[in-house]
Biopython code that builds the backbone (N, CA, C, O; Angstrom):
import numpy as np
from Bio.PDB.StructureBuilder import StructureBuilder

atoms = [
    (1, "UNK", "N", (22.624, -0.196, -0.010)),
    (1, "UNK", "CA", (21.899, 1.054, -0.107)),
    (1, "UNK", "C", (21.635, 1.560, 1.316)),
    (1, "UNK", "O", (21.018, 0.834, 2.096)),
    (2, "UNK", "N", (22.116, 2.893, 1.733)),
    (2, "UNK", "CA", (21.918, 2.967, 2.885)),
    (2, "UNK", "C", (20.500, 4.110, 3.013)),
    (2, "UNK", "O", (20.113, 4.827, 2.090)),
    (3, "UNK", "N", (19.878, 4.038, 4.426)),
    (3, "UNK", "CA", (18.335, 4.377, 4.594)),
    (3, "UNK", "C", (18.983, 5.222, 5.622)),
    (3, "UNK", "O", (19.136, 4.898, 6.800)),
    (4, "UNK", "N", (19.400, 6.483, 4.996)),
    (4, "UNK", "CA", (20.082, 7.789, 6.465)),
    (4, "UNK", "C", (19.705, 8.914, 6.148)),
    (4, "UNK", "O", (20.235, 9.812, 6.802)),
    (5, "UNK", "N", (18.700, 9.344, 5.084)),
    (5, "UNK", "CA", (18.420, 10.981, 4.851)),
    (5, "UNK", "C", (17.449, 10.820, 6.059)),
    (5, "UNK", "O", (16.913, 9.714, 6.128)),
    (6, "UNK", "N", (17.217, 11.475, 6.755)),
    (6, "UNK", "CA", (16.020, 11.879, 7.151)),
    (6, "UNK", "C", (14.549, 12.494, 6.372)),
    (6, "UNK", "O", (14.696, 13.680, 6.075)),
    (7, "UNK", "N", (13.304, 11.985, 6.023)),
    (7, "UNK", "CA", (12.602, 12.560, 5.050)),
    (7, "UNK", "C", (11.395, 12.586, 6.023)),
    (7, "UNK", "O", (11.136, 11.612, 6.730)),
    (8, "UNK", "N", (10.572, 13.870, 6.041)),
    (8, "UNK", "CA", (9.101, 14.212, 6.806)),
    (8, "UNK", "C", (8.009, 13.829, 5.937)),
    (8, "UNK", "O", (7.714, 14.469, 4.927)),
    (9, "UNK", "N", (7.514, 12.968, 6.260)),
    (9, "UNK", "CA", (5.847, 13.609, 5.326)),
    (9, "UNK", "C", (4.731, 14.309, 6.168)),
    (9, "UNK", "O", (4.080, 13.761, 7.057)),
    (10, "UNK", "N", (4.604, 15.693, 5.722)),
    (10, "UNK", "CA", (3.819, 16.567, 6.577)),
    (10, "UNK", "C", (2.288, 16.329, 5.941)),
    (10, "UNK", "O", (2.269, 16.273, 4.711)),
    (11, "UNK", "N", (1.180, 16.203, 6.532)),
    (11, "UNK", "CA", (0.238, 16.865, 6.122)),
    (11, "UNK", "C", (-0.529, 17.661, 7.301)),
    (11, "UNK", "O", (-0.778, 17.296, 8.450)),
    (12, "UNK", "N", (-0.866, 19.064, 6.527)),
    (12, "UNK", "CA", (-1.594, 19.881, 6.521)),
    (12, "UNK", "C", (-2.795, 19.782, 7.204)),
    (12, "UNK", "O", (-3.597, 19.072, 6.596)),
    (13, "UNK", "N", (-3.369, 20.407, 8.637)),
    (13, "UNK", "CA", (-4.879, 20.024, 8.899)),
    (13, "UNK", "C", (-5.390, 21.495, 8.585)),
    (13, "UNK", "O", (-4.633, 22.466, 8.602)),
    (14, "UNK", "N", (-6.857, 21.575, 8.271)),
    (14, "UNK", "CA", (-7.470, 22.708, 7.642)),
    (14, "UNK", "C", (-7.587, 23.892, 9.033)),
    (14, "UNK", "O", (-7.206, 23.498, 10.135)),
    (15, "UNK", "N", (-7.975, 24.914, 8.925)),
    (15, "UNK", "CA", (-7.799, 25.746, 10.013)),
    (15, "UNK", "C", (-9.166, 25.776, 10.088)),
    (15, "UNK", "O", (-9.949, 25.351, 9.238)),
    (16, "UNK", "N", (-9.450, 26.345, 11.237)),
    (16, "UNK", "CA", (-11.192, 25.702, 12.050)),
    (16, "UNK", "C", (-11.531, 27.427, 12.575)),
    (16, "UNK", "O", (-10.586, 28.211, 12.659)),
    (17, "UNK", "N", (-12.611, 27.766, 12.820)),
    (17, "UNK", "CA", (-12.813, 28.666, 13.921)),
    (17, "UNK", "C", (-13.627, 28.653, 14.991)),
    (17, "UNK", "O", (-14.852, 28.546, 14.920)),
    (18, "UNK", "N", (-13.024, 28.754, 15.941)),
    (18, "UNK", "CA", (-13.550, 28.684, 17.500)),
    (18, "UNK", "C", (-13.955, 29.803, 18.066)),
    (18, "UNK", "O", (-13.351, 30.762, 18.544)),
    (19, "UNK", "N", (-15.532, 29.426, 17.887)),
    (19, "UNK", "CA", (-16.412, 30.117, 18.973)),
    (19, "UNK", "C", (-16.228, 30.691, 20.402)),
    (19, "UNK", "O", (-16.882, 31.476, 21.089)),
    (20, "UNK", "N", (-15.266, 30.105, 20.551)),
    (20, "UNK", "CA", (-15.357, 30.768, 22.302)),
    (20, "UNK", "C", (-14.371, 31.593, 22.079)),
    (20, "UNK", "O", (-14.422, 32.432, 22.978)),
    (21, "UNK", "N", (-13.279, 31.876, 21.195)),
    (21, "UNK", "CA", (-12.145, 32.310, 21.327)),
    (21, "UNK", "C", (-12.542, 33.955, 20.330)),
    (21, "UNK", "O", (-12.208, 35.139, 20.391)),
    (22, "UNK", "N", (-13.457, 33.061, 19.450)),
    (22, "UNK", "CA", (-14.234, 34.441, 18.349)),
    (22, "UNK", "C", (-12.987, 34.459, 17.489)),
    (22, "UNK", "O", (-12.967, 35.481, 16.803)),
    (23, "UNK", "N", (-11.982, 33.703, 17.304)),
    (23, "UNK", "CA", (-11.046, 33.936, 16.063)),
    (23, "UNK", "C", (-10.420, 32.404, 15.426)),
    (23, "UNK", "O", (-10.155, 31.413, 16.106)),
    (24, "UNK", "N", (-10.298, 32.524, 14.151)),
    (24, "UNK", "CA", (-9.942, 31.837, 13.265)),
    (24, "UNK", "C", (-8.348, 31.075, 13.626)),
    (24, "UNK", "O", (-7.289, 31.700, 13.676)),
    (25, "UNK", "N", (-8.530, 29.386, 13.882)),
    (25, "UNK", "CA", (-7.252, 28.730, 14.600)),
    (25, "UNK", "C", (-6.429, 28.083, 13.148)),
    (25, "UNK", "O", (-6.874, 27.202, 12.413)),
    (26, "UNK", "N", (-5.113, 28.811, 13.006)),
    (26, "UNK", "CA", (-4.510, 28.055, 11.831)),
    (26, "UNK", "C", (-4.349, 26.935, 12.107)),
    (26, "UNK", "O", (-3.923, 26.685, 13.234)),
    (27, "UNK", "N", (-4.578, 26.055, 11.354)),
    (27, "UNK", "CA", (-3.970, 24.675, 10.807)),
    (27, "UNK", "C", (-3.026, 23.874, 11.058)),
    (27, "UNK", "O", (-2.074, 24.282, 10.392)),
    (28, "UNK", "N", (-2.752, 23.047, 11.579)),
    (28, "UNK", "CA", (-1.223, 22.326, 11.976)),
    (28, "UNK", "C", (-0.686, 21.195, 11.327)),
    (28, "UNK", "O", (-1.145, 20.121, 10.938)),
    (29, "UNK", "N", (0.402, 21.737, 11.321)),
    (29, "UNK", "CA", (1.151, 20.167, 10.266)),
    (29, "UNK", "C", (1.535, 19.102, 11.425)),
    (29, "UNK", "O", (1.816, 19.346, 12.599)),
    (30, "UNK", "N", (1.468, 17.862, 10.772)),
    (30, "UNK", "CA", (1.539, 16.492, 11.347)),
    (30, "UNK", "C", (2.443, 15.918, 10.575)),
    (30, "UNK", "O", (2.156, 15.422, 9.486)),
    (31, "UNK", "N", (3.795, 15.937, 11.147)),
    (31, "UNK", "CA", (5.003, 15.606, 10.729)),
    (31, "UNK", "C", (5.520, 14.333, 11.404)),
    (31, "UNK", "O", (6.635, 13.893, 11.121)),
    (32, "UNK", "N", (5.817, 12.958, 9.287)),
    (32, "UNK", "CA", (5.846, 11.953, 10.237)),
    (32, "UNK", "C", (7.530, 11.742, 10.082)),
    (32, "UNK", "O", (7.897, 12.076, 8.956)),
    (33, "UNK", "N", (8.440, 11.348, 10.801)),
    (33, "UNK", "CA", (9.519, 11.317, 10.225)),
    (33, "UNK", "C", (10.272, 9.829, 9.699)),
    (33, "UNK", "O", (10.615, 9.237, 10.722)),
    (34, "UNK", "N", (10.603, 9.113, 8.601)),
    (34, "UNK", "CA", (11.329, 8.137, 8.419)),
    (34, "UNK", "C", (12.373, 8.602, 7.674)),
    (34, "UNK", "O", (12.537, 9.758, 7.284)),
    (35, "UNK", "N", (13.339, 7.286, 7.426)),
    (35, "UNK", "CA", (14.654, 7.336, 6.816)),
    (35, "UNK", "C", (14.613, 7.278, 5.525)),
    (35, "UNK", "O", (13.619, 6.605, 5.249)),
    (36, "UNK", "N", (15.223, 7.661, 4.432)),
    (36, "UNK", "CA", (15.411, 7.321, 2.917)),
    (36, "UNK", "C", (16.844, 7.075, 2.638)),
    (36, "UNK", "O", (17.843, 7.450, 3.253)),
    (37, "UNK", "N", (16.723, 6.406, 1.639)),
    (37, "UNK", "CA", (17.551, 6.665, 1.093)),
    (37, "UNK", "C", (16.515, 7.892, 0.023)),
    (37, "UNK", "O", (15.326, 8.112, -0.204)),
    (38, "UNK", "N", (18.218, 8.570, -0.488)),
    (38, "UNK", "CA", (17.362, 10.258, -1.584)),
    (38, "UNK", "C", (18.431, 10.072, -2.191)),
    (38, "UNK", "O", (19.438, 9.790, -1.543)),
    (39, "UNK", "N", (18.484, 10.215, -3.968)),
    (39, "UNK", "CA", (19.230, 10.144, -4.506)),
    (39, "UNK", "C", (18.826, 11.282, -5.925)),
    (39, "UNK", "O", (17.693, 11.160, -6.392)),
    (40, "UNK", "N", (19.301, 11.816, -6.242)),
    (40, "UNK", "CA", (19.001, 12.962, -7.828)),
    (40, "UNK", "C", (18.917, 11.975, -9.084)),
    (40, "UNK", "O", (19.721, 11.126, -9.469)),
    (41, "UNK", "N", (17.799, 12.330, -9.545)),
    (41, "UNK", "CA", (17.531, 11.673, -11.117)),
    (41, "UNK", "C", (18.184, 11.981, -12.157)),
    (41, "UNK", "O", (18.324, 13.187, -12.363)),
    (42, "UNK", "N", (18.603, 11.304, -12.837)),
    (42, "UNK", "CA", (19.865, 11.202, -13.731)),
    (42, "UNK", "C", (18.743, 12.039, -14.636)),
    (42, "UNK", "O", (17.518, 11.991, -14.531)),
    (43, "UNK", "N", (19.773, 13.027, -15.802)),
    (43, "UNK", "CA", (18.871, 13.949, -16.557)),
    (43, "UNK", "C", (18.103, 12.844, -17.878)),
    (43, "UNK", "O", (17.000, 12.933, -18.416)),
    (44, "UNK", "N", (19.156, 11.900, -18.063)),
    (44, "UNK", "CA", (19.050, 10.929, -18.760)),
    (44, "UNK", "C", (17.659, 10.419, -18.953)),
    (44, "UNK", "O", (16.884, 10.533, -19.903)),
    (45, "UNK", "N", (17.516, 9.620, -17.394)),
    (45, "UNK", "CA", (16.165, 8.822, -16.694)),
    (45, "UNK", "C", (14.925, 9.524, -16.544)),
    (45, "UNK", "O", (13.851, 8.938, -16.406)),
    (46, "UNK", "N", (15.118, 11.389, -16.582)),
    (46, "UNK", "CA", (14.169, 12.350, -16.361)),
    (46, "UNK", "C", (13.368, 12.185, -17.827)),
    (46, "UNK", "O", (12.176, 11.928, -17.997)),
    (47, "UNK", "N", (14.485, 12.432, -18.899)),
    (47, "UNK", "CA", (13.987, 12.353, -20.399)),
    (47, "UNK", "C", (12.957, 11.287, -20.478)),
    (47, "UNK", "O", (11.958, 11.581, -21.133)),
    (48, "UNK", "N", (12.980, 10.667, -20.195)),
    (48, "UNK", "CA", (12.608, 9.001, -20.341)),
    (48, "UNK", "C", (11.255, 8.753, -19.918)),
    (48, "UNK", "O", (10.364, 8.065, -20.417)),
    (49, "UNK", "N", (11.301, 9.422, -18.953)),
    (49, "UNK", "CA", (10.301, 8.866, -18.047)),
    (49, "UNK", "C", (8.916, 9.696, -18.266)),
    (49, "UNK", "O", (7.871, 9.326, -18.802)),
    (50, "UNK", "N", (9.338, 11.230, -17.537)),
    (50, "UNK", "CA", (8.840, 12.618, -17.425)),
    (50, "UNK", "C", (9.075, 13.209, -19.308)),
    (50, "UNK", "O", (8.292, 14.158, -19.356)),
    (51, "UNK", "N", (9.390, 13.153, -19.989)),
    (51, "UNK", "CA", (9.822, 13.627, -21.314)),
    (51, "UNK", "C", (10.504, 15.209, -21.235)),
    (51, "UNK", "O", (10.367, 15.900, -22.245)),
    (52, "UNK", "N", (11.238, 15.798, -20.055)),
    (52, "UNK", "CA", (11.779, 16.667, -19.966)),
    (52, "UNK", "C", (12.674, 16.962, -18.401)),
    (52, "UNK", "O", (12.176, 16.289, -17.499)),
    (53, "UNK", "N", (13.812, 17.782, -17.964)),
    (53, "UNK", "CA", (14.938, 17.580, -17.502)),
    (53, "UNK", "C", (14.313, 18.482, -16.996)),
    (53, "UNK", "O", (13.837, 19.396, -17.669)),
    (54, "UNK", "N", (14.167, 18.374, -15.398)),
    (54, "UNK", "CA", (14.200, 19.377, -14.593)),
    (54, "UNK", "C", (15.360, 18.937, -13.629)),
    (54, "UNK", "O", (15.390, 17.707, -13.630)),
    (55, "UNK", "N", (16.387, 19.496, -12.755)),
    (55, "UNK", "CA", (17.539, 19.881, -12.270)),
    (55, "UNK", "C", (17.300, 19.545, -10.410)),
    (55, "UNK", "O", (18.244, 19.569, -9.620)),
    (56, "UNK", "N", (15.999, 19.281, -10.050)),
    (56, "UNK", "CA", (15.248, 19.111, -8.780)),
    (56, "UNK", "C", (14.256, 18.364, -8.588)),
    (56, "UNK", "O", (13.226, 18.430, -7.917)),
    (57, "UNK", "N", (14.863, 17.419, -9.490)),
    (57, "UNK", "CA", (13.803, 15.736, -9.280)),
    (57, "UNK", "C", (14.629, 15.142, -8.177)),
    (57, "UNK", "O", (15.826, 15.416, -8.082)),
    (58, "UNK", "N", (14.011, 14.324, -7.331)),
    (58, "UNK", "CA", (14.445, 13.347, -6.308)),
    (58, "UNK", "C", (14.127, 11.986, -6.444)),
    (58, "UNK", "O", (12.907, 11.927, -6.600)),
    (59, "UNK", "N", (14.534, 11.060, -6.458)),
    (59, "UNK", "CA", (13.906, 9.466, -5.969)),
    (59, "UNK", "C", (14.466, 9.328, -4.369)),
    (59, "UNK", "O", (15.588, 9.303, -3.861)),
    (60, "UNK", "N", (13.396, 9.269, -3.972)),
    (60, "UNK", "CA", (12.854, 8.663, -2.616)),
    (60, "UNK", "C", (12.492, 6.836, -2.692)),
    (60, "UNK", "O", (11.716, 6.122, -3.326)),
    (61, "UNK", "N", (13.504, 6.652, -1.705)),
    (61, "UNK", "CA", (12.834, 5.330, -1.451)),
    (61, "UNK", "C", (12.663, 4.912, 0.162)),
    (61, "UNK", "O", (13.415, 5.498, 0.941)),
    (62, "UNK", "N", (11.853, 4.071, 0.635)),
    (62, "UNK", "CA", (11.611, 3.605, 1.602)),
    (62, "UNK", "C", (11.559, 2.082, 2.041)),
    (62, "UNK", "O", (11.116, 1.240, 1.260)),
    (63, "UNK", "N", (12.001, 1.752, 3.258)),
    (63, "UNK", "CA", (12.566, 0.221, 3.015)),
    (63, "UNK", "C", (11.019, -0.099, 3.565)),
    (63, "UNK", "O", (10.599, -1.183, 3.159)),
    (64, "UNK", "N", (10.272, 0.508, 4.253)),
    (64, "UNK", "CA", (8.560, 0.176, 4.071)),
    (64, "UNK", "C", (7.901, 1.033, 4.132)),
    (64, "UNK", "O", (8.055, 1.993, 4.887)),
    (65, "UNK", "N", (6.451, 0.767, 2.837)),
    (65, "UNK", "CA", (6.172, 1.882, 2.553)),
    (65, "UNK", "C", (4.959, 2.316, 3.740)),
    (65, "UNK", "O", (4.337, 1.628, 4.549)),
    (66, "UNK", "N", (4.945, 3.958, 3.394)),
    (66, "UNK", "CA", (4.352, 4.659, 4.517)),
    (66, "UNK", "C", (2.924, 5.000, 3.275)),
    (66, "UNK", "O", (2.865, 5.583, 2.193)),
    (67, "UNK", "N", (2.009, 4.334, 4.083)),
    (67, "UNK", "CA", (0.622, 4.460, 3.693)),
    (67, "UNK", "C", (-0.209, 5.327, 4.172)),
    (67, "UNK", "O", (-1.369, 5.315, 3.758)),
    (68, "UNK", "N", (0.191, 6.235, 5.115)),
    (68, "UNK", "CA", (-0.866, 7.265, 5.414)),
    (68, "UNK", "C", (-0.573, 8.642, 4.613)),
    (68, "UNK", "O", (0.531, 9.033, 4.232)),
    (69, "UNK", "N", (-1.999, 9.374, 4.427)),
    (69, "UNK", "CA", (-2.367, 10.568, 3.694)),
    (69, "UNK", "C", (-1.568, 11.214, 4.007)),
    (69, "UNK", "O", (-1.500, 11.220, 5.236)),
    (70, "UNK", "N", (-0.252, 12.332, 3.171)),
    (70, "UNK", "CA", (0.046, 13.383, 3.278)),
    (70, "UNK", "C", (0.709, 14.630, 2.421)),
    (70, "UNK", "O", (1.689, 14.338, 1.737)),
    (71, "UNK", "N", (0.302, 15.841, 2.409)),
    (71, "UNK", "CA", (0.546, 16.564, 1.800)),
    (71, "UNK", "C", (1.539, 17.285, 0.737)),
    (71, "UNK", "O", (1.372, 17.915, -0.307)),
    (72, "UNK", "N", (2.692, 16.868, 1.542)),
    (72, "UNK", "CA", (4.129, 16.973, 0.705)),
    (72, "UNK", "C", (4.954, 16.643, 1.665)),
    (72, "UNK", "O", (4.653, 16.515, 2.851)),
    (73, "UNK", "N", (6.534, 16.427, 0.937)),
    (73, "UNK", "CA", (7.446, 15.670, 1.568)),
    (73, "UNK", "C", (8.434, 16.631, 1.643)),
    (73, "UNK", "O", (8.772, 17.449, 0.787)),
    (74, "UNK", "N", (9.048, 16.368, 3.244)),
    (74, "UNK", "CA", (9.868, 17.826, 3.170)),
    (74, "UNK", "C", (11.252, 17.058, 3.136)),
    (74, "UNK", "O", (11.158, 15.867, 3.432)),
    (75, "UNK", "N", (12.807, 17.626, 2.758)),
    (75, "UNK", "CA", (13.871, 16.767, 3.305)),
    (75, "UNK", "C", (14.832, 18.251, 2.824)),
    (75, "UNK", "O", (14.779, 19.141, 1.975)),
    (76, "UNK", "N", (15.500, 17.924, 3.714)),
    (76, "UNK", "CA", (16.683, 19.047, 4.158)),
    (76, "UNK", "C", (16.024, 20.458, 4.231)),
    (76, "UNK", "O", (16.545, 21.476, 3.775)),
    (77, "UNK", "N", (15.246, 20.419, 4.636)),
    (77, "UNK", "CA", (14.359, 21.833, 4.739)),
    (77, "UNK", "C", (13.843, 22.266, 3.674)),
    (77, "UNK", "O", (13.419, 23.421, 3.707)),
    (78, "UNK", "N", (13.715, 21.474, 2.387)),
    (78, "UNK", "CA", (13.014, 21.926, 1.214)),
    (78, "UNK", "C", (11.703, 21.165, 1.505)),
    (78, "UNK", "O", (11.702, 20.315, 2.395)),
    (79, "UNK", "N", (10.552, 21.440, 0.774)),
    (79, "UNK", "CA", (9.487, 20.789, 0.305)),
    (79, "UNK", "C", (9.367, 20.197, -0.919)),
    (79, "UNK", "O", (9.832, 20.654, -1.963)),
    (80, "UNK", "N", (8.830, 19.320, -0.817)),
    (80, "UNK", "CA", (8.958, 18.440, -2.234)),
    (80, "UNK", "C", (7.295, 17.936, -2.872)),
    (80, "UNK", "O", (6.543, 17.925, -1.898)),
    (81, "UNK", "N", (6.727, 17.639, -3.824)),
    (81, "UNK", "CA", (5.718, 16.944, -4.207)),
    (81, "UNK", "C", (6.284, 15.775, -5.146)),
    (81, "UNK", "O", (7.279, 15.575, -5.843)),
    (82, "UNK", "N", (4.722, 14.898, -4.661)),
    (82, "UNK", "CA", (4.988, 13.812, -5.562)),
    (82, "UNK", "C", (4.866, 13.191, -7.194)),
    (82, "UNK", "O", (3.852, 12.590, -7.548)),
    (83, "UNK", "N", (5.821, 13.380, -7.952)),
    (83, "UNK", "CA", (5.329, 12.939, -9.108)),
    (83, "UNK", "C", (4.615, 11.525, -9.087)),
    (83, "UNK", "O", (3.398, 11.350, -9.037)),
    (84, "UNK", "N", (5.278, 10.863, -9.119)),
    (84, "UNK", "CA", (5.225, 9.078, -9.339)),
    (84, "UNK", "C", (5.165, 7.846, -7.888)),
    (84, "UNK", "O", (5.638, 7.861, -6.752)),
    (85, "UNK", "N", (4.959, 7.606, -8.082)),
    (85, "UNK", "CA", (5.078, 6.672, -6.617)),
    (85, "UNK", "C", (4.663, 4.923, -6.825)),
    (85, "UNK", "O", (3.541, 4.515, -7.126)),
    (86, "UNK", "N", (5.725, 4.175, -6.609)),
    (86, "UNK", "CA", (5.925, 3.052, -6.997)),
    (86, "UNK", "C", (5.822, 2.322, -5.271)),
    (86, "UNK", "O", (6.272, 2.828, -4.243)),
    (87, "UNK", "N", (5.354, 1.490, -5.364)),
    (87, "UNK", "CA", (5.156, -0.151, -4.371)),
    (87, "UNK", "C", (5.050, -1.148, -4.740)),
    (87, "UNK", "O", (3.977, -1.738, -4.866)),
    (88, "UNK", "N", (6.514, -1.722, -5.093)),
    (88, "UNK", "CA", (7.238, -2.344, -5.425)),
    (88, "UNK", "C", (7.468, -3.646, -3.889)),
    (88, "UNK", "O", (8.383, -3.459, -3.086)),
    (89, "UNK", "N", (6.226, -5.189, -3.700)),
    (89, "UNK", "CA", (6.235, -5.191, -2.691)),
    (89, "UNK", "C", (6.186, -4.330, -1.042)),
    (89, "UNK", "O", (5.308, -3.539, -0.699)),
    (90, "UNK", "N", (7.246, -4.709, -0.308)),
    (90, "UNK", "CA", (7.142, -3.810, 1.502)),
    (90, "UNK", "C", (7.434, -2.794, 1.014)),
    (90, "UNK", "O", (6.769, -1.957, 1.624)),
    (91, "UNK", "N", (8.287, -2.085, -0.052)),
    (91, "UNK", "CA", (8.699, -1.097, -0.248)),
    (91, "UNK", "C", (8.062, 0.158, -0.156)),
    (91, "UNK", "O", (6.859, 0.208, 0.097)),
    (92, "UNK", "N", (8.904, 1.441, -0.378)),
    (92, "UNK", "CA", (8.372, 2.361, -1.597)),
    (92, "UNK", "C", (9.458, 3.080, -2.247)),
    (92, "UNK", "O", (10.607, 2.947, -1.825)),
    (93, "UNK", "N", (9.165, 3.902, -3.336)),
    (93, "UNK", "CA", (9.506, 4.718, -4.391)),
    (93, "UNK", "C", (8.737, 5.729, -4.999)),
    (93, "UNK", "O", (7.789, 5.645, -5.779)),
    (94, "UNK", "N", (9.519, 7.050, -4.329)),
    (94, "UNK", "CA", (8.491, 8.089, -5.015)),
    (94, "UNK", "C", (9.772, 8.702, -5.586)),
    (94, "UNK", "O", (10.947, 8.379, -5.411)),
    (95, "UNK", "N", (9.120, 9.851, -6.450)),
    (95, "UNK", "CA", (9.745, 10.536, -7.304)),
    (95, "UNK", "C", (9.439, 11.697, -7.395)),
    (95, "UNK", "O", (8.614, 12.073, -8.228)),
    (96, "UNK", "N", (10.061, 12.538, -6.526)),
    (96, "UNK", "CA", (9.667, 14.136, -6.030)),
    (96, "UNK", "C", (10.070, 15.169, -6.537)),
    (96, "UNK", "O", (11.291, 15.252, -6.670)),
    (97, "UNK", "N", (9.377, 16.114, -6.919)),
    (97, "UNK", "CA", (9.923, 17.605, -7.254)),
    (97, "UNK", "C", (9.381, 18.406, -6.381)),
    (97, "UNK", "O", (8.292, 18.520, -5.818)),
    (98, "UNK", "N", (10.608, 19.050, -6.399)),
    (98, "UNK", "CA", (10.917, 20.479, -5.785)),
    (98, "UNK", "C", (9.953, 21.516, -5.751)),
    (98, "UNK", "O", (9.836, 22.041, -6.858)),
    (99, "UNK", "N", (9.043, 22.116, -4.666)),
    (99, "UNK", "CA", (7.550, 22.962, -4.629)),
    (99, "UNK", "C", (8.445, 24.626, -4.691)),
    (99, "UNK", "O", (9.400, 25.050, -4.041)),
    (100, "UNK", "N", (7.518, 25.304, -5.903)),
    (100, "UNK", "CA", (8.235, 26.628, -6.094)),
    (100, "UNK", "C", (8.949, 26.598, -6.961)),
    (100, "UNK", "O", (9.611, 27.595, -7.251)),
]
sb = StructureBuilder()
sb.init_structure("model")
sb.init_model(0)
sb.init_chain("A")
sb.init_seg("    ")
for serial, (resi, resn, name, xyz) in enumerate(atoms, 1):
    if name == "N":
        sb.init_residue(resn, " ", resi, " ")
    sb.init_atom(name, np.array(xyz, "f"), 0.0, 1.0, " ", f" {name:<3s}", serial, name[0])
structure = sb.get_structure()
């Protein structure tokens, strides 16, 4: 199994406003980057699991899992959320759909 997608987990910091500046500072993402393997969920395994076929499910896996807080998972320039998320031992396994 090879670990070569590139996958981000961004999270989101809240936007603040600064007094000295007198205006409202957007928010910044904190982008962490590791490897996956990313593979598409068989429509089959979607039925099964989820009880319906969406066309932009992902399984994500990680050869160790990443334990810090974050917002959504981006990979090939899409954004993704997490359905499911398995730790399975060092591992991980999430199971992402497509945001939008």
């Amino acid at each position: 199994m090879r670990y070569d997608t590139p996958t981000f987990f961004v999270k989101e910091t809240d936007k603040h406003y600064d007094p000295v500046a007198g205006e409202w500072i957007q928010g910044e993402q904190i982008r962490t980057k590791k490897y996956a393997n990313v593979t598409h969920m068989g429509a089959e395994r979607q039925q099964a699991v989820f009880g319906d076929v969406k066309a932009n499910r992902l399984v994500v896996r990680l050869q160790r899992a990443y334990m810090a807080a974050y917002d959504f998972v981006e990979i090939d320039g899409k954004t993704y959320h997490a359905d499911t998320e398995r730790l399975p031992g060092d591992t991980q396994s999430l199971v992402v759909m497509q945001n939008g």
